[in-house]
N, C-alpha and C positions, 0 to 999 in steps of 0.2 A: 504494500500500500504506500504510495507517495502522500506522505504527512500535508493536510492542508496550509498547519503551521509547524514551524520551529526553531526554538530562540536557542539562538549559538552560542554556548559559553564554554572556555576553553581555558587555561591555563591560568590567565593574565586574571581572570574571576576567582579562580582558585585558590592563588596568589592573594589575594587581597583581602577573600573573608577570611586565610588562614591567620593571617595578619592578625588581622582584628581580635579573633578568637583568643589568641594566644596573647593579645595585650591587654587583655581581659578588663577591657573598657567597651563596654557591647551596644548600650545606648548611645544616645544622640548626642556626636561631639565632632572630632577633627576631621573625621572622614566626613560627616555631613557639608561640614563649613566649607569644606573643597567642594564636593558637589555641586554646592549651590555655584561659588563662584566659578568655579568652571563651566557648569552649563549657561549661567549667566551671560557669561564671554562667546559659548557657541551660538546664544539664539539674539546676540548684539541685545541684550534687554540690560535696563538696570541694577533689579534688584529681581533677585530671586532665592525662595521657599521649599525647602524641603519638607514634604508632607508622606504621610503613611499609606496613601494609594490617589490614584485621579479621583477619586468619587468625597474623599476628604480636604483633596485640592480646591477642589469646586465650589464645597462646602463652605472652607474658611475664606475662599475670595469671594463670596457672595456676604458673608454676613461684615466684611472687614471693609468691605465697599457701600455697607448701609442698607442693603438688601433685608427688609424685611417685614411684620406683617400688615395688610392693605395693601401693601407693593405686588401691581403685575410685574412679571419680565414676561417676553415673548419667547419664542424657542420654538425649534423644529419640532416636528411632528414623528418624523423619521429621526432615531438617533436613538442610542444604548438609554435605558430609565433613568439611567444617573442624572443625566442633561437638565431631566426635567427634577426626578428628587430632591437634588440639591437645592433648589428651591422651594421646594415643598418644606425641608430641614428649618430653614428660614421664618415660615409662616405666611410667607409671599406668596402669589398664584403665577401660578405658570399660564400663559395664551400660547396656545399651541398655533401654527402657521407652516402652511404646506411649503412644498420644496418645488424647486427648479426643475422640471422632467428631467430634462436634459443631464446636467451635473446629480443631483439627488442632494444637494446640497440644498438650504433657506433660502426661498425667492424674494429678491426685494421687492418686484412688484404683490406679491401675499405681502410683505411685511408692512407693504406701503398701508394697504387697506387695512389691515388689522390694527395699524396707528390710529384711523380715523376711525375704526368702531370702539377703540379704548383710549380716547385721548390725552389718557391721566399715566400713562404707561409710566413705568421709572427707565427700565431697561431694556435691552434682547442680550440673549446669548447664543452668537453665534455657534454653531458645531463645525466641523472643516474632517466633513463625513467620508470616511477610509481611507484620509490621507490627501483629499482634494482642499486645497483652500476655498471657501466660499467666493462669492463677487465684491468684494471688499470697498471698492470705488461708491459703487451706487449704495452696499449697508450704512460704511461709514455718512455718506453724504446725507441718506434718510436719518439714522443720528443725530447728526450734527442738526439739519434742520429743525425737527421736532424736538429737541434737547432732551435724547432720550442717552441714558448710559449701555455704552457699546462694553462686553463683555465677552472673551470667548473659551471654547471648550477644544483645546487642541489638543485631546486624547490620542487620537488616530493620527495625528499629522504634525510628529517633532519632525522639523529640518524644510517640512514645507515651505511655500515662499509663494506672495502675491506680488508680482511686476517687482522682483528683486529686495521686498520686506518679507522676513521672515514670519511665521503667523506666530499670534501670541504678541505682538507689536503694535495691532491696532487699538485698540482699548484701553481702558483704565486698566486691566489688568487680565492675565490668562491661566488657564490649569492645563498642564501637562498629565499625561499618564504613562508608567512604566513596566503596568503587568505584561506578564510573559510573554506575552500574543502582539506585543505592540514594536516597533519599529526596532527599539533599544528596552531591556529592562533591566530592572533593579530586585525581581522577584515579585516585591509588591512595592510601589510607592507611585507617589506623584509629587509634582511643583505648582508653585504659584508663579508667574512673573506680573512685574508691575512696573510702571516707571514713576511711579509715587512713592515715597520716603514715608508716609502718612500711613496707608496700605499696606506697605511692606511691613511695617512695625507691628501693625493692629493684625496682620495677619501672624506672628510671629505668638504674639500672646495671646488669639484663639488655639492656637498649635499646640499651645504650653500650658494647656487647666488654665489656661487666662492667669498666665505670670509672666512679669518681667523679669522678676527678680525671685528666686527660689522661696516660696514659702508665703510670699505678698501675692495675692491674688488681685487683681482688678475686675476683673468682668467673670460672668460662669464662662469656659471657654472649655478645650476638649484634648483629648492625648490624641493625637494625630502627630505626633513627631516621628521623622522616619528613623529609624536606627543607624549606626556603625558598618552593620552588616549588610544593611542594603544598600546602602552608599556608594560601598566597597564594590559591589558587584555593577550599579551605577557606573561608575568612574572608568571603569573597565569598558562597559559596554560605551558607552560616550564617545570614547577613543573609537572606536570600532563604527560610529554611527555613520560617518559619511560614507564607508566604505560599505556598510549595507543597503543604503538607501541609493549607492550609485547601481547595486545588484539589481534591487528592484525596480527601478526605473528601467533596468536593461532588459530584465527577466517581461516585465511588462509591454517594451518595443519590440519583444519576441513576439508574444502572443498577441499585438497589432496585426505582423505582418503576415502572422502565420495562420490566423484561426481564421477560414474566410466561411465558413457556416452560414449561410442567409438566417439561420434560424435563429442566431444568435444576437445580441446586442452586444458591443465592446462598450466597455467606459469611454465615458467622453474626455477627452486631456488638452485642454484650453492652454492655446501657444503663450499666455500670459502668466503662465502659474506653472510651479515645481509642485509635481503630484509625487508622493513621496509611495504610494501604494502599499499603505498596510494593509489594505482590499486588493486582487485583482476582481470586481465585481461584472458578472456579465448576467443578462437580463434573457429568460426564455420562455416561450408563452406557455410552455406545460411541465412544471419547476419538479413536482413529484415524478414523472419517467423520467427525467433529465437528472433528477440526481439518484437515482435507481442504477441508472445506466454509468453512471461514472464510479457509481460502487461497486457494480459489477466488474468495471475495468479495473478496480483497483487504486482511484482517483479521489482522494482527500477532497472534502469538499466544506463551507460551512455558509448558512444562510444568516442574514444579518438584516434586516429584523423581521421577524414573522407579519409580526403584530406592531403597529404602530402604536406608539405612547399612548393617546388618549382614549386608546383600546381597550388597553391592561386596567385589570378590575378595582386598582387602587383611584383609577383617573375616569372611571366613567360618570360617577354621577360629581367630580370636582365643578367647584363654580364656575370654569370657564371648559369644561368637559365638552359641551354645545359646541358642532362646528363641522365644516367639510373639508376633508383633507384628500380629495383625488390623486393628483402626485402621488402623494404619498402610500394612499394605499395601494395603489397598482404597482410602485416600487417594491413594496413588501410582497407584494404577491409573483414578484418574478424574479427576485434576484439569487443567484447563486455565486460565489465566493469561489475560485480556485487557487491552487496552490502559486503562491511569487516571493515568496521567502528565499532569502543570497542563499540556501546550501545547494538549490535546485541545481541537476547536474543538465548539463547539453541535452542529453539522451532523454532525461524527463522531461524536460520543457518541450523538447518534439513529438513524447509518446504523450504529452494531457492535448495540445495542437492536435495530434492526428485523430486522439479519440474523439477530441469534441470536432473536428472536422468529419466525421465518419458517424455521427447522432442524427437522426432522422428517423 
């Protein structure tokens, strides 16, 4: 079976939790402090947060930015539950807003109209879905007009880049994610970036049971701090990150030129934007034989998302639960995920090509 996903760690990982282990300082200290500032320096942001997963990331940059109860944000309809949870965490509602057919990414023209049915909005949080960055130009612009707080979710897409800015650079601030599955990990964690000194601080002491100083509490705030350990494997993988993500982009210009299946839909990869491909996501009109058949071949596969957010049973009868999300559902209802992970050898990347050229 050719693995849908899998995260490469090698020596230099190894190396670095032994480390750790054996200098028997395990929590959240020097290894962290590197992390931050070296990712920092890769994603050109200012200031950034080591956190204990993206869903914790999210978390503390949403309540450290003001985010909370009365306050809508908007947010895609399509995107992993966290997008939306972390808001919910807050006490704030989420407005769900379909997506772009095309990309699967948040339409600004949806987002445009969903400002003028909720004129009072505070926020949106962008998502920058499997690795595509969003339309950045037209969200920002809608933003800025309406003076709403632009916020985003760059779980799927470290390293990504809009017209030469990396994501996580638009907004007041952004969460990164590092599980397993994702571009580079740490095991489990995430970050925050900000280019606020104000945010970066307030998100430091949600991080910390709401402490600045050991023992002095200021705010209820939460353990979300990442550990030594995960850092260590962080810092490893970091180094390693460009060199994965040029894999994926190549493994991805594979399956462009090779998978010519009319049946099939390729992702779309806007000449403006570094699609960095934590998805290779392709679109089929009969998603159950199609991934029957790729199991039969022996073809890792995984779907992403079934069920749109305001589907799932916690968001159905939510105060802004009401609402048409087309896009979106027809994106859930056809998309299947194939393997584009750097270890893919020549030989796989021709034999998932041949079989999905050979489906019918």
């Amino acid at each position: 079976m050719i693995p849908h996903v899998k995260p490469l760690l090698g020596k230099e990982e190894e190396a670095g939790v032994l480390e750790v282990l054996r200098s028997g300082m395990l929590a959240a200290g020097s290894r962290v402090e590197e992390f931050e500032r070296q990712f920092c320096a890769y994603n050109n942001s200012r200031h950034a947060i080591a956190a204990s997963s993206g869903t914790t990331a999210l978390h503390a940059m949403m309540e450290a930015v003001g985010i909370g109860p009365g306050d809508k944000v908007f947010v895609t309809a399509y995107s992993f539950i966290a997008s939306a949870n972390a808001i919910l965490y807050t006490g704030a509602t989420p407005v769900f807003v379909d997506i772009d057919p095309v990309t699967g990414n948040l339409s600004p023209g949806e987002l445009e109209k969903s400002i003028k049915k909720h004129p009072g909005a505070k926020a949106v949080l962008v998502v920058h879905i499997f690795g595509l960055p969003a339309d950045m130009d037209k969200i920002v612009e809608l933003a800025q007009r309406h003076k709403i707080m632009l916020l985003e979710d760059c779980a799927q897409a470290v390293g990504a880049a809009y017209r030469g800015v990396k994501v996580g650079n638009f907004g007041r601030a952004a969460a990164f994610s590092y599980y397993p599955t994702k571009n580079m990990t740490s095991g489990e964690g995430g970050m925050v970036v900000t280019g606020e000194p104000g945010v970066a601080e307030k998100v430091r002491i949600i991080i910390n049971q709401g402490q600045r100083r050991r023992y002095f509490h200021e705010l209820v705030g939460y353990n979300y701090r990442m550990s030594d350990v995960h850092a260590a494997i962080g810092l490893a993988q970091l180094a390693k990150l460009e060199g994965f993500n040029r894999k994926r982009i190549e493994n991805a210009g594979f399956y462009e030129k090779r998978i010519t299946n009319p049946a099939v839909e390729k992702p779309a990869i806007p000449t403006d934007r570094v699609h960095v491909f934590n998805q290779y996501t392709i679109r089929v009109p009969d998603r159950e034989k199609f991934t029957l058949y790729l199991t039969e071949k022996g073809i890792g596969h995984g779907v992403y998302y079934p069920l749109i957010i305001p589907e799932q049973i916690p968001y159905r009868n939510a105060p802004s639960g009401g609402g048409h999300w087309p896009g979106a559902r027809k994106l859930a209802g056809r998309c299947v995920s194939i393997p584009v992970h750097p270890s893919l050898t020549p030989e796989e990347l021709r034999y998932v090509a041949e079989v999905i050229n050979s489906y019918g």
